[in-house]
C-alpha positions as CSV (number, residue, x, y, z in Angstrom):
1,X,0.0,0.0,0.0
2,X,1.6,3.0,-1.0
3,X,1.3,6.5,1.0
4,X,-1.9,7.9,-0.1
5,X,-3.5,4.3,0.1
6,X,-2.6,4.5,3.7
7,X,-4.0,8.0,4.2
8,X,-7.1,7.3,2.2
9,X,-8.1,4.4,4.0
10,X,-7.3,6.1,7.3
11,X,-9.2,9.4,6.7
12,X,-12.7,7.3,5.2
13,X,-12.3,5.3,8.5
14,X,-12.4,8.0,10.7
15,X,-15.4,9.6,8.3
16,X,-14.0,11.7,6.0
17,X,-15.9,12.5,2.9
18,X,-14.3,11.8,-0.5
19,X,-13.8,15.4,-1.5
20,X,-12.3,16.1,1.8
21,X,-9.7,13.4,2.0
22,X,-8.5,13.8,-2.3
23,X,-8.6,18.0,-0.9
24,X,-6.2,16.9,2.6
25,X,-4.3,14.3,0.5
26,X,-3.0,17.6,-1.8
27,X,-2.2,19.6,1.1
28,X,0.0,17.2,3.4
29,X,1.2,16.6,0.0
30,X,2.6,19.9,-0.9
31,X,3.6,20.6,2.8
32,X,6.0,17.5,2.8
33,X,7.3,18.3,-0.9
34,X,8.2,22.1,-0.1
35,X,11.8,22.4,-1.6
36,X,13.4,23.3,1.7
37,X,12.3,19.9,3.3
38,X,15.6,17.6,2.7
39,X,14.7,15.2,6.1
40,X,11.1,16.2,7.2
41,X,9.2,15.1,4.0
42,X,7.3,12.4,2.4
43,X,10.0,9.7,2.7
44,X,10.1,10.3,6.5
45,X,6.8,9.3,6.5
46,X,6.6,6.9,4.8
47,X,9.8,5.4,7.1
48,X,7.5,6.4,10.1
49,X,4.3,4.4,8.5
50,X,6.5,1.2,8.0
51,X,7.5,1.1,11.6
52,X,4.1,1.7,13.0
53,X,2.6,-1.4,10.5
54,X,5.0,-3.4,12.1
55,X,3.9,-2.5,16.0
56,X,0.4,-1.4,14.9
57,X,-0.7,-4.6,17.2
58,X,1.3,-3.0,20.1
59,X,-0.7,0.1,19.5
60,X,-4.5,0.7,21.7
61,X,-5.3,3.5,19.5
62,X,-4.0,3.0,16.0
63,X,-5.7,5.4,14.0
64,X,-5.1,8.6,16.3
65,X,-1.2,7.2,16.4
66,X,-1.2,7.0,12.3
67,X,-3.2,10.5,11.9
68,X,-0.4,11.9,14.1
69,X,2.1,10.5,12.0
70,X,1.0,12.1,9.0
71,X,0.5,15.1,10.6
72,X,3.5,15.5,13.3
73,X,5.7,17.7,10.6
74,X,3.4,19.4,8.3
75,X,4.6,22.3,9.7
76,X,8.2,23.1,9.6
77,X,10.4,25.7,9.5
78,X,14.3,25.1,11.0
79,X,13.9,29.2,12.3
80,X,11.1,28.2,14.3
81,X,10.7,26.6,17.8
82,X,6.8,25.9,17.7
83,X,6.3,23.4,14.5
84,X,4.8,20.4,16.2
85,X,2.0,23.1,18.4
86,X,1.0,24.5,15.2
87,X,1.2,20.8,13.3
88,X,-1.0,19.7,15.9
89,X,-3.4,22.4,16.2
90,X,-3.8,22.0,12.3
91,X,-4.1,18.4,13.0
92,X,-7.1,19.4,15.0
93,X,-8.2,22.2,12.7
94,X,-9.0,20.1,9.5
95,X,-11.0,17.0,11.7
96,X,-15.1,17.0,11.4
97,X,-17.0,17.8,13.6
98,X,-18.4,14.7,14.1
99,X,-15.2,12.5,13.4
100,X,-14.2,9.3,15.3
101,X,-11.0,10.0,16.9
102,X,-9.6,11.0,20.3
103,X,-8.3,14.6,19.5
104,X,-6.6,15.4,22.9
105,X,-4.3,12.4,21.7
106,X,-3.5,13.5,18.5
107,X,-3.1,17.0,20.3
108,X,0.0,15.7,22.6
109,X,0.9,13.4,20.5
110,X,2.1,15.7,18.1
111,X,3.6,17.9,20.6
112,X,5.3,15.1,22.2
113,X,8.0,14.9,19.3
114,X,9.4,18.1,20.3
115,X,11.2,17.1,22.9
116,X,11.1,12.7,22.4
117,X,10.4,12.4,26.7
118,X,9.0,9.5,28.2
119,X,5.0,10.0,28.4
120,X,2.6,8.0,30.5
121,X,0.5,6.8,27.3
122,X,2.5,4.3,25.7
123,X,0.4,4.4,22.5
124,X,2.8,8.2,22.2
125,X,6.2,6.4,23.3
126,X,5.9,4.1,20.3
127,X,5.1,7.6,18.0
128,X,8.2,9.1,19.9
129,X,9.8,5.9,19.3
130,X,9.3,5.8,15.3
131,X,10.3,9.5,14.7
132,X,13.4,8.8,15.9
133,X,14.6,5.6,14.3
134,X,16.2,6.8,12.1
135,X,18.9,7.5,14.9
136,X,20.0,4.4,14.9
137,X,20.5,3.7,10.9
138,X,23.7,2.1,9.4
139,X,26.7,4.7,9.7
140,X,26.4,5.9,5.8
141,X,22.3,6.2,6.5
142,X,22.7,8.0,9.6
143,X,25.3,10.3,7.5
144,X,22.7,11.1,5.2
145,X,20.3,12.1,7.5
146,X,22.5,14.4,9.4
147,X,23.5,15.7,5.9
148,X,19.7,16.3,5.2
149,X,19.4,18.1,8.6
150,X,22.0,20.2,7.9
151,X,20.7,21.6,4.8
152,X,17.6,22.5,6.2
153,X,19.3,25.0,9.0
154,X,20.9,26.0,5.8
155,X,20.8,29.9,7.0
156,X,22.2,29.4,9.8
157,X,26.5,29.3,9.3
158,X,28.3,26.5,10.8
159,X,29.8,28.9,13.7
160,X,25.9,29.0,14.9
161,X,24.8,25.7,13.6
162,X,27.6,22.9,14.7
163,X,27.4,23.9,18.5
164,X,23.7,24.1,17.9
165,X,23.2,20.7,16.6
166,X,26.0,19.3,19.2
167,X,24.0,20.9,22.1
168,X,21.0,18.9,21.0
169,X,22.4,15.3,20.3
170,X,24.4,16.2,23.8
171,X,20.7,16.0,25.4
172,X,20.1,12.6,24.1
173,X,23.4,10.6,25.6
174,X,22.3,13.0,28.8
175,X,18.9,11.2,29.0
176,X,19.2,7.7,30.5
177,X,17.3,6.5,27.5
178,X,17.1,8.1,23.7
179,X,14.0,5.6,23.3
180,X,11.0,5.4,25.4
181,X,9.6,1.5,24.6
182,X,11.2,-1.5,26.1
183,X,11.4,-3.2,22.4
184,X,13.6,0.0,20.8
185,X,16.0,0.0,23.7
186,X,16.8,-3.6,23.1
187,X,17.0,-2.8,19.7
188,X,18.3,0.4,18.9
189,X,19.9,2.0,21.6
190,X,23.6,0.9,21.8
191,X,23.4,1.9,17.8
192,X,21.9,5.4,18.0
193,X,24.3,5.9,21.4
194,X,27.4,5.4,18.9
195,X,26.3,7.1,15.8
196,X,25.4,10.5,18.2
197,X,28.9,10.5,19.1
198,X,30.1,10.0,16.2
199,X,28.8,13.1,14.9
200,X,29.1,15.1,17.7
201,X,33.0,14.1,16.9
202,X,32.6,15.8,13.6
203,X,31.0,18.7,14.8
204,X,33.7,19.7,17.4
């Protein structure tokens, strides 16, 4: 099932029109494909999407998880601190008013990849967990990636960017955990633990 399968079946189960979902489908289209997303766009996604098929039967509320997955970035801008407030509160803004979906979830949900904590709904640490996956790629992926990043804080200069972007992946070794479900940390941690230092080595 490709990408717009997966958000056309979502939307018409949650009780979307037709006109509304082909209408949504265009805009998280365009969002994602704005030429200044390198990282954030469609591909993430889609990367998210296959991670969440493959816990979906760990998840109690599957379709407010996958809305917020499609939703989490459609705002970004590098210059900005708020993107995942206003991503959710557009989330929110585009529902029904009679649509089948817990909206306070999708609200903190959202919000909740801002700063990837722990949160006492676990259905959000598996959405925290799959956003940040991508941490713990093979080295040459994970080089990508940070390659991608980088071009989006394209105007900022490295002076201002490097300790920047240090400062940040610093936060995660700081934490006792980068990822919040028992199943990641098995399988990801040690990995994502050695390709943050690795950059942060190449930053200093």
């Amino acid at each position: 099932m490709n990408l717009k399968e997966n958000y056309t079946e979502l939307l018409s189960n949650i009780g979307f029109s037709g006109n509304d979902i082909q209408k949504n489908w265009l805009g998280l289209q365009k969002a994602y494909s704005h030429k200044s997303r390198h990282y954030h766009n469609l591909t993430h996604i889609k990367d998210m999407i296959e991670c969440f098929e493959m816990y979906s039967d760990q998840i109690k509320s599957p379709n407010e998880i996958l809305f917020s997955i499609f939703y989490h970035d459609y705002i970004y801008k590098s210059s900005k601190k708020d993107n995942e407030l206003k991503s959710a509160e557009f989330a929110l803004s585009i529902l029904p008013e009679n649509i089948q979906l817990d909206k306070t979830l999708v609200f903190d949900a959202i919000c909740a990849t801002q700063l990837h904590q722990y949160n006492s709904n676990e259905d959000i640490n598996w959405l925290i967990d799959f956003d940040l996956k991508i941490l713990a790629r093979d080295w040459e992926d994970y080089k990508a990636y940070f390659e991608q990043i980088r071009k989006e804080y394209r105007i900022y200069p490295d002076f201002l960017y490097k300790p920047g972007r240090a400062k940040a992946l610093k936060h995660f070794l700081e934490n006792e955990f980068i990822f919040q479900t028992d199943e990641f940390r098995k399988l990801y941690e040690e990995k994502a633990r050695t390709n943050i230092e690795k950059e942060i080595l190449l930053l200093t």
